[in-house]
C-alpha positions as CSV (number, residue, x, y, z in Angstrom):
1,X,-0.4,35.8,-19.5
2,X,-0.8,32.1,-20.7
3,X,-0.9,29.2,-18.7
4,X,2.4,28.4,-19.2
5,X,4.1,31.9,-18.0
6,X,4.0,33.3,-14.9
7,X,5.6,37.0,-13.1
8,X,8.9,36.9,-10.9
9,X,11.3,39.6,-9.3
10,X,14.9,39.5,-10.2
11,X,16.5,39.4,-7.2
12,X,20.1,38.7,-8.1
13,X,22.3,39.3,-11.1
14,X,24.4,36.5,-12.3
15,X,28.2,36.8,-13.8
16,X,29.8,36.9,-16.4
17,X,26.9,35.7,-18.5
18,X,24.5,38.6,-16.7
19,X,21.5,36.6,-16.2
20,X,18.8,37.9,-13.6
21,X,17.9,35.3,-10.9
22,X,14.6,35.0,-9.5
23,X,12.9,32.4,-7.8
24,X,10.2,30.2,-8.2
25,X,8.9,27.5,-5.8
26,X,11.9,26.9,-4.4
27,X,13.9,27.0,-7.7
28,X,16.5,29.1,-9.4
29,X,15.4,30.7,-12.6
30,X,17.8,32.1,-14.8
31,X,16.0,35.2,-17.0
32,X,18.3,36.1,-19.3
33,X,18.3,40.2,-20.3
34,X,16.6,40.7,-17.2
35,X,17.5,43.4,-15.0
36,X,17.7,43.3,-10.8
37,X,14.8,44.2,-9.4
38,X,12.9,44.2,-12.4
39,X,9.1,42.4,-12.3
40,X,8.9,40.5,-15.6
41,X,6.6,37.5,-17.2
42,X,8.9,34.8,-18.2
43,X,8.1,31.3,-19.9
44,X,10.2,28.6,-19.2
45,X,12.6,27.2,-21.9
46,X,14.8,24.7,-20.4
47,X,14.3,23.2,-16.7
48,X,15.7,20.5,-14.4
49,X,15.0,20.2,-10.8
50,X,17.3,22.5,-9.6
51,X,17.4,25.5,-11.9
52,X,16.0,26.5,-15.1
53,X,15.7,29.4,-18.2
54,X,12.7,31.9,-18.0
55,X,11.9,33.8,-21.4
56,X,10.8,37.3,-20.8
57,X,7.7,37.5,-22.5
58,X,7.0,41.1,-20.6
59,X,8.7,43.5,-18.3
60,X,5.7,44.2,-15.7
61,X,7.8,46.7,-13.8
62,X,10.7,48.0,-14.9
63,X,13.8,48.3,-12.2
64,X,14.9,52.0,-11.3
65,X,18.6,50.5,-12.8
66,X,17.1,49.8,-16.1
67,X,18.1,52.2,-18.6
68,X,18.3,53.0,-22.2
69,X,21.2,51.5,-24.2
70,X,23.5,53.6,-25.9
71,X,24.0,50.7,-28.7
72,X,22.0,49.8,-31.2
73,X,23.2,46.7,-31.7
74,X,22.7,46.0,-27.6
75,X,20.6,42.3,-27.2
76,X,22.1,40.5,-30.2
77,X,25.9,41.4,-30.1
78,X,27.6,39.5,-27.6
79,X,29.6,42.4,-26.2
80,X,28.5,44.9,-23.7
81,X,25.4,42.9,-22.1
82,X,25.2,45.0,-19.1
83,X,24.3,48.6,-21.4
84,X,21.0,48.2,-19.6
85,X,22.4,48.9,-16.4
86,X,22.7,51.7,-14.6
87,X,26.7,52.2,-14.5
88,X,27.0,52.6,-10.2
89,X,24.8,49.2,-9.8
90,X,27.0,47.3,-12.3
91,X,30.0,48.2,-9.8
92,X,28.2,47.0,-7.3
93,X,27.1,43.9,-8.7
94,X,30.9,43.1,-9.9
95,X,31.9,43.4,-6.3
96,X,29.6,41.5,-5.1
97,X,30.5,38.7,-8.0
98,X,34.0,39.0,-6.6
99,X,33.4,38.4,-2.4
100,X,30.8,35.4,-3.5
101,X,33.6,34.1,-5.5
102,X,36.3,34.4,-2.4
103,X,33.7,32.9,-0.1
104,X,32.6,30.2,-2.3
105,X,35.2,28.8,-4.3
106,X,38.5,30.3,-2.2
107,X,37.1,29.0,1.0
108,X,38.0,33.1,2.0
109,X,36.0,35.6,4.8
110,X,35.7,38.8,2.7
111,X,34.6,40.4,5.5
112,X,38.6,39.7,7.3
113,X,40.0,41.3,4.7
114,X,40.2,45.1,3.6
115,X,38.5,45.1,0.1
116,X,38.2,48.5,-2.0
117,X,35.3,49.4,-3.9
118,X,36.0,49.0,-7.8
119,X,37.7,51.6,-9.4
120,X,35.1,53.0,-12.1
121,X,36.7,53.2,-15.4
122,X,37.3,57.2,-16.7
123,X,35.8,56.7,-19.8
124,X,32.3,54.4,-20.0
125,X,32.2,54.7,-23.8
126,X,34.9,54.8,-26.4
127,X,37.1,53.2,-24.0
128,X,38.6,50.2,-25.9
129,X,41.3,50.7,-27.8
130,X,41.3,47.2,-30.0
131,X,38.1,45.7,-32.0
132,X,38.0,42.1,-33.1
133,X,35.4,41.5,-35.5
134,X,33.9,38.7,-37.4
135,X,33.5,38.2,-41.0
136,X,29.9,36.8,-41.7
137,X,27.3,36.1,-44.7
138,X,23.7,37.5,-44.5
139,X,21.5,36.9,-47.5
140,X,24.5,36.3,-50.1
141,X,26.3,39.3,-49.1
142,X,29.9,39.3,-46.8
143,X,28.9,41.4,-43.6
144,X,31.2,42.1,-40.5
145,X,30.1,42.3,-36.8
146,X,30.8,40.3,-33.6
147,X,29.6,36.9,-33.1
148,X,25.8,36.4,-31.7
149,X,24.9,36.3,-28.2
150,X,25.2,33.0,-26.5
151,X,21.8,31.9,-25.3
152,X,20.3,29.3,-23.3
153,X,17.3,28.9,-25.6
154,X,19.5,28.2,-29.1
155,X,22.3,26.2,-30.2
156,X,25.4,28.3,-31.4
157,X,24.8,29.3,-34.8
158,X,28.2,31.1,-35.5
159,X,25.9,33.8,-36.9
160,X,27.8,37.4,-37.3
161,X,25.3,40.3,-36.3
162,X,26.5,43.2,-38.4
163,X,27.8,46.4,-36.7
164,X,27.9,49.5,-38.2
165,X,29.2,51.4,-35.0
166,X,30.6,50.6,-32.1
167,X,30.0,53.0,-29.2
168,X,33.2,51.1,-26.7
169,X,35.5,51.5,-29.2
170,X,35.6,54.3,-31.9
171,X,34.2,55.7,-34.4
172,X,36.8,54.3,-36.7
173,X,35.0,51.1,-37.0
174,X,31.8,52.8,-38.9
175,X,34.2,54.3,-41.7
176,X,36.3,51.3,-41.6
177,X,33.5,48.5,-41.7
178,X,31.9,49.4,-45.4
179,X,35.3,49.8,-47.0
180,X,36.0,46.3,-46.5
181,X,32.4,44.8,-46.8
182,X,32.3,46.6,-50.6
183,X,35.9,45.5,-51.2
184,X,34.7,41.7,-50.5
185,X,31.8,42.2,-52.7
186,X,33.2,43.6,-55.6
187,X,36.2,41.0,-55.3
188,X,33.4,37.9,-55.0
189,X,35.4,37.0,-51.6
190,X,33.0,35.2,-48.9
191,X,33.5,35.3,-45.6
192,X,34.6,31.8,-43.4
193,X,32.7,30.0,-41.6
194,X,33.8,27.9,-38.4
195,X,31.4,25.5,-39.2
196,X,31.2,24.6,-42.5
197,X,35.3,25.4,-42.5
198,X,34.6,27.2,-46.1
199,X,35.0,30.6,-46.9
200,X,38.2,33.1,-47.2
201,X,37.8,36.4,-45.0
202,X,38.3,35.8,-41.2
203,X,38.5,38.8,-38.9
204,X,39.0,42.4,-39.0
205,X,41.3,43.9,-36.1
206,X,41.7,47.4,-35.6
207,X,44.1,48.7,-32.6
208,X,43.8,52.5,-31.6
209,X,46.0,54.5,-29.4
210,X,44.0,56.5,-26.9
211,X,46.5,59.2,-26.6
212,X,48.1,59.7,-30.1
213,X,44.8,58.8,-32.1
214,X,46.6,56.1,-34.1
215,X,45.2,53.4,-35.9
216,X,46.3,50.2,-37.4
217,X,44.2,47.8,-39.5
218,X,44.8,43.9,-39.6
219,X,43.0,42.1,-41.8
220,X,42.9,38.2,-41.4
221,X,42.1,35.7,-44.2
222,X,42.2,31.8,-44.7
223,X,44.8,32.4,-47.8
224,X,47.9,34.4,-48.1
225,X,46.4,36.2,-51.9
226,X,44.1,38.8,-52.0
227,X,43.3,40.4,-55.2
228,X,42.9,43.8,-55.0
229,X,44.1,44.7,-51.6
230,X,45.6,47.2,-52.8
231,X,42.7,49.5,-53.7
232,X,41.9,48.5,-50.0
233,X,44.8,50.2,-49.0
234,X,44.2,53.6,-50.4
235,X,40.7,54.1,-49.8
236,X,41.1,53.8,-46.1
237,X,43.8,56.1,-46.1
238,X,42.0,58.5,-47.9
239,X,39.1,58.1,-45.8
240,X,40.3,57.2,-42.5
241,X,43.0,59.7,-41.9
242,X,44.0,58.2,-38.4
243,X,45.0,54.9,-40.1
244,X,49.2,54.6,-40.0
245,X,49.6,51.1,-40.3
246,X,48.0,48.3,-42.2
247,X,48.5,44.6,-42.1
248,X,47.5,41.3,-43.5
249,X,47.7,38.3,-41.6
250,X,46.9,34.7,-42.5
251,X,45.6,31.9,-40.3
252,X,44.9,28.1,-40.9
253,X,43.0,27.2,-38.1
254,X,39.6,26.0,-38.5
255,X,38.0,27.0,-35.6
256,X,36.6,31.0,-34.8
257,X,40.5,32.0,-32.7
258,X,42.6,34.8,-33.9
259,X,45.5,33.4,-34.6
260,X,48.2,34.7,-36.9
261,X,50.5,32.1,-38.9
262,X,51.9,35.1,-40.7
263,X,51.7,38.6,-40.7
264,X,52.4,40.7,-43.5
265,X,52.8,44.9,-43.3
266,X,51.4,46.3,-46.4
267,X,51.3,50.1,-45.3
268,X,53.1,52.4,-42.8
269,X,54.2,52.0,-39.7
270,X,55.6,48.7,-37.5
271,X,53.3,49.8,-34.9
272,X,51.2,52.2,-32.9
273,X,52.7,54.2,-30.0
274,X,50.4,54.0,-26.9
275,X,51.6,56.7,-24.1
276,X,51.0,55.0,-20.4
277,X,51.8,57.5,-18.0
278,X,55.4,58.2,-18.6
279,X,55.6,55.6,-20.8
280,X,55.8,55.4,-25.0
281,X,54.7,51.7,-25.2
282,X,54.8,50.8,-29.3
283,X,52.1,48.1,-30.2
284,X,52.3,45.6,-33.0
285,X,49.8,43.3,-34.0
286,X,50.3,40.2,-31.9
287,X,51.0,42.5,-29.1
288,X,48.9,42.3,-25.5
289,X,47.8,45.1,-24.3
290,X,45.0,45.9,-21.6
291,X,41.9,47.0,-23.6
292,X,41.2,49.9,-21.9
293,X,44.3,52.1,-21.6
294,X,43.4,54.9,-19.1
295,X,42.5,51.8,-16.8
296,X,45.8,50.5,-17.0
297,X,47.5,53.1,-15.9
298,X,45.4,53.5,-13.4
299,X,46.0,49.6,-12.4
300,X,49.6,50.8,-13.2
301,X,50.2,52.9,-10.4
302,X,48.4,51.4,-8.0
303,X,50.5,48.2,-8.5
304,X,53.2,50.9,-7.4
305,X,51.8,52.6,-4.5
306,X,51.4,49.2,-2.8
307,X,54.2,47.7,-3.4
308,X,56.1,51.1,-1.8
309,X,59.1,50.5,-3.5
310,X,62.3,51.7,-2.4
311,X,64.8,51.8,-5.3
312,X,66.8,48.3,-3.7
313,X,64.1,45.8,-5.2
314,X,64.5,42.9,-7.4
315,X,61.2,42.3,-9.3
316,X,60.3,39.4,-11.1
317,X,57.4,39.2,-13.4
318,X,55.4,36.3,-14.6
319,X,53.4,35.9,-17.8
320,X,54.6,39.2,-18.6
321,X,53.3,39.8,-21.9
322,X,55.0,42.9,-23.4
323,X,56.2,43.6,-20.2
324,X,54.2,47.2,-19.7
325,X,53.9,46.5,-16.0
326,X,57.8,45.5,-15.5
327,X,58.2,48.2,-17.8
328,X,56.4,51.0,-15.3
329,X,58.2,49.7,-12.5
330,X,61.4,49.7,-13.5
331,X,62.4,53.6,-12.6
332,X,60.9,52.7,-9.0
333,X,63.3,49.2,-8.9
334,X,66.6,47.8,-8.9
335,X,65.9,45.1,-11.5
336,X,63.2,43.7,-12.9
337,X,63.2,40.8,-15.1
338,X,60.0,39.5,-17.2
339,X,58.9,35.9,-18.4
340,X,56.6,35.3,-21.1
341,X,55.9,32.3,-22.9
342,X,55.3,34.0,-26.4
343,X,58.6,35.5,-28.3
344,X,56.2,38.1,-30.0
345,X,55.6,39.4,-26.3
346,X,59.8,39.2,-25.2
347,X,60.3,41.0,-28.7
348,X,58.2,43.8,-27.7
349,X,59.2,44.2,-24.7
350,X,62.7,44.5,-25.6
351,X,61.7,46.7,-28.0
352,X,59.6,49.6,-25.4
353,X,62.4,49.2,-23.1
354,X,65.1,50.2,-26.0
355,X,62.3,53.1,-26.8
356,X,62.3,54.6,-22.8
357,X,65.9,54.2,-22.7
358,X,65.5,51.6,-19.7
359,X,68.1,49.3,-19.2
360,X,67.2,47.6,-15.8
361,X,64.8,45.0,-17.3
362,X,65.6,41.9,-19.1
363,X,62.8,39.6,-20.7
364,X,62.6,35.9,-21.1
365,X,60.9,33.5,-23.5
366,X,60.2,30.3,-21.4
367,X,57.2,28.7,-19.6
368,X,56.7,30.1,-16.1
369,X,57.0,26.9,-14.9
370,X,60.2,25.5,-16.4
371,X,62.2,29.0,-15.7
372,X,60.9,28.7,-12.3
373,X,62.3,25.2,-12.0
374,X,65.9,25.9,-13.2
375,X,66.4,28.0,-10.8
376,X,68.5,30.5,-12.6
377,X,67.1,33.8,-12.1
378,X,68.2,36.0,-9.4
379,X,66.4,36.0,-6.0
380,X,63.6,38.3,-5.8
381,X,61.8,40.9,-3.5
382,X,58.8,40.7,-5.4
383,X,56.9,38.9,-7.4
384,X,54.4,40.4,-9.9
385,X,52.0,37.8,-11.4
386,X,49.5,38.6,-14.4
387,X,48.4,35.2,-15.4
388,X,45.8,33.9,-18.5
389,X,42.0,33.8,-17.5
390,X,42.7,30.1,-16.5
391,X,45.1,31.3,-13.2
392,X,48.1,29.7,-12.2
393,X,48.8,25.7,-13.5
394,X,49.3,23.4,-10.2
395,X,52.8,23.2,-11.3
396,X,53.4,27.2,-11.3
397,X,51.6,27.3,-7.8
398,X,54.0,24.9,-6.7
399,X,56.9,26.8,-7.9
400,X,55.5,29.5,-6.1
401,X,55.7,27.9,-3.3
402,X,58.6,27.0,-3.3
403,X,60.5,30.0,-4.4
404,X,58.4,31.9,-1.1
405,X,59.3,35.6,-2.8
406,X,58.3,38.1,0.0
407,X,55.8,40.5,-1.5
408,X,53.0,39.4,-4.8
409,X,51.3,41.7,-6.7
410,X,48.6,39.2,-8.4
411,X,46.6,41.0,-11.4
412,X,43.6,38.6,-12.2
413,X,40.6,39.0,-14.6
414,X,39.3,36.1,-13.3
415,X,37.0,36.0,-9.5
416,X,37.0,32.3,-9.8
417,X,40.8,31.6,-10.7
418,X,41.8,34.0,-8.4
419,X,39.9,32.8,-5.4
420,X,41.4,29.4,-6.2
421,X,44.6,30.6,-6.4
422,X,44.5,32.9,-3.6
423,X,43.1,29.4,-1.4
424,X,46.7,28.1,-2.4
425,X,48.8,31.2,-1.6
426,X,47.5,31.2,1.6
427,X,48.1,27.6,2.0
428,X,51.9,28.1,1.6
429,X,52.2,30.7,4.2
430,X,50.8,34.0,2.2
431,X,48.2,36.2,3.9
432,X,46.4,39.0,2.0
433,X,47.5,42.3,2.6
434,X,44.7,44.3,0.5
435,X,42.2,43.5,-2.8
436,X,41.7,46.6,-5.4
437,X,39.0,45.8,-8.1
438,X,39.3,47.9,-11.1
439,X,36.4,48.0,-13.7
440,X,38.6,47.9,-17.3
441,X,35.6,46.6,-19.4
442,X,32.6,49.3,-18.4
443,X,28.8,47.2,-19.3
444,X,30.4,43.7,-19.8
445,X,31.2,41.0,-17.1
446,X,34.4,41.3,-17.0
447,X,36.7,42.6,-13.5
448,X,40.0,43.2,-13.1
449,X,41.6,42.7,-10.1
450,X,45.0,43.4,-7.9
451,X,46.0,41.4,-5.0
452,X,48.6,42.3,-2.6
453,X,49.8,39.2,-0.5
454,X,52.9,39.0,2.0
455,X,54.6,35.8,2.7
């Protein structure tokens, strides 16, 4: 141990960036891939007088959590950063991020209020059913891989860290991923860059259904031509069997988003069929979708046991998306009606409703908080509310307010939106019936969570 280095405990886990928390002399430190309860050496990187970034230089002791990642790749991708985890402490800790959150941000007791424990996804690996990955250079040659790891101790780089599995998603990707890496190669494409703003191939999407085993490749680029994308085309679907659907899409924006300008099918089918409980929910390639399937319909029906509908509701359904949750409902409700901001999202909703014959839904394209406004939709029983990671806009809260439906269902991936929001709610007469966590991203961050409130 040098002078400058020194041994902590990790006494705490920080979320969603997963950073152990130890402390030093009446300071936080911040030990990034530390584990709770773990004894390390750390050096410190960055400091100010409240906080700062330890470096582990050794683990002294490991924690009884620690374990052995599945992934390879685990440490430099940015995506499951809790593999080192034992799976029942991760559950624990995302509970605990989500009563800290009520408490500190929402102003809320989460001791007055009957919270369940988070529901434990069924599947902890090969789970996702959609990969976005990043095309990268690495020593001349076009790689593809998710974006490095945000760290304290570096500026963003924009580096891709190559993947050649992917143990969340399938094993798709590995047969995938070196049929378009040799198709940029022996085409002389390069891969763009968000900041340099030069380069051609984008990103690499691949959706899978979970129950059928489908597949559908979009590939993103800066330009509209690609020479020999045709070759593409047949080598996957001589190698990748599972593959029905292939599309290109093109995007002009500078920066690292998936965004599609214009999508173009060059093989099979309009989309993959998903099956949700009773459900046959088709998927296209600007379509939402919760990532983990067998955790939505888990979220699914829960949305429906609570509400205990009776068959007389109206329902009404903000930021619906495609509309699988309004969708679900339907057979359990008079009428449900959905409103999304994005047409892609009201065309395929329209669409799954056509497939499972319903005919008790209607979708529509507007901003929650102009429809809202108008004041032209039926009056509801229930409101169902699935909003962006940013919450509800101080204009939709008002609305809410305002409109005082009965019964909310509020589906959150955010604990710090959410306790803001739910501060509000309760402000306008709502109390909270009942919180159900669900764990639809197993070794990231991330929480889902379901809200029951009664005005």
């Amino acid at each position: 141990m040098t002078p400058s280095e020194f041994s902590v405990e990790i006494i705490d886990i920080a979320l969603p960036n997963n950073y152990g928390v130890a402390k030093k002399d009446g300071r936080v430190i911040f030990v990034p891939g530390a584990v709770i309860d773990d004894k390390v050496t750390v050096r410190l990187n960055r400091e100010s007088k409240r906080f700062a970034y330890g470096e582990i230089s050794h683990v002294d002791v490991p924690s009884s959590f620690r374990v052995t990642p599945e992934c390879p790749h685990f440490g430099s991708c940015g995506g499951c950063i809790m593999q080192n985890l034992r799976y029942d402490k991760q559950l624990l800790i995302k509970q605990k991020y989500l009563l800290d959150n009520l408490n500190r941000v929402g102003g809320i007791d989460p001791q007055s209020l009957e919270i369940l424990p988070v529901t434990p996804s069924p599947d902890l690996y090969f789970y996702r059913n959609k990969l976005e990955l990043a095309f990268g250079n690495k020593n001349d040659e076009v790689i593809l891989g998710l974006r490095e790891r945000l760290s304290p101790f570096k500026p963003f780089s924009a580096n891709v860290i190559p993947l050649n599995k992917c143990p969340v998603f399938s094993t798709v990707a590995e047969k995938v991923i070196p049929i378009l890496t040799q198709f940029a190669h022996a085409e002389g494409f390069t891969a763009f860059n968000p900041l340099t703003r030069k380069g051609i191939l984008k990103h690499l999407i691949l959706r899978e259904s979970k129950s059928t085993g489908e597949i559908m490749v979009i590939l993103e680029t800066k330009t509209e031509a690609l020479q020999g994308i045709k070759n593409v085309i047949h080598e996957i679907g001589q190698q990748v069997p599972g593959v029905v659907s292939f599309y290109h899409a093109t995007s002009r924006r500078t920066d690292d988003i998936i965004h599609f300008d214009r999508v173009n099918r060059l093989f099979g089918a309009r989309s993959i069929v998903e099956h949700v409980s009773h459900l046959n929910l088709n998927i296209y390639p600007q379509s939402f979708f919760q990532p983990n399937s067998k955790s939505a319909a888990l979220l699914y029906g829960e949305i429906a046991n609570q509400l205990n509908l009776k068959g007389s509701e109206v329902i009404l359904g903000l930021y619906s998306g495609t509309g699988s949750i309004e969708i679900f409902l339907s057979d359990k409700a008079l009428q449900v009606i959905g409103v999304d901001s994005e047409q892609a999202n009201i065309s395929t909703a329209n669409k799954n409703c056509k497939a499972n014959q319903i005919e008790n839904c209607k979708f529509y394209q507007s901003r929650v908080e102009d429809i809202l406004k108008q004041g032209k939709l039926p009056k509801a029983d229930i409101l169902i509310i699935d909003p962006p990671r940013t919450g509800l806009s101080g204009q939709a809260l008002h609305v809410v307010k305002h409109v005082a439906i009965p019964k909310i269902a509020y589906i959150s991936c955010s604990p710090p939106t959410l306790a803001r929001d739910l501060r509000e709610l309760c402000g306008y007469g709502y109390s909270i019936h009942r919180i159900i966590p669900f764990d639809f991203l197993p070794h990231t961050g991330h929480l889902e969570i379901l809200t029951i409130l009664v005005h």
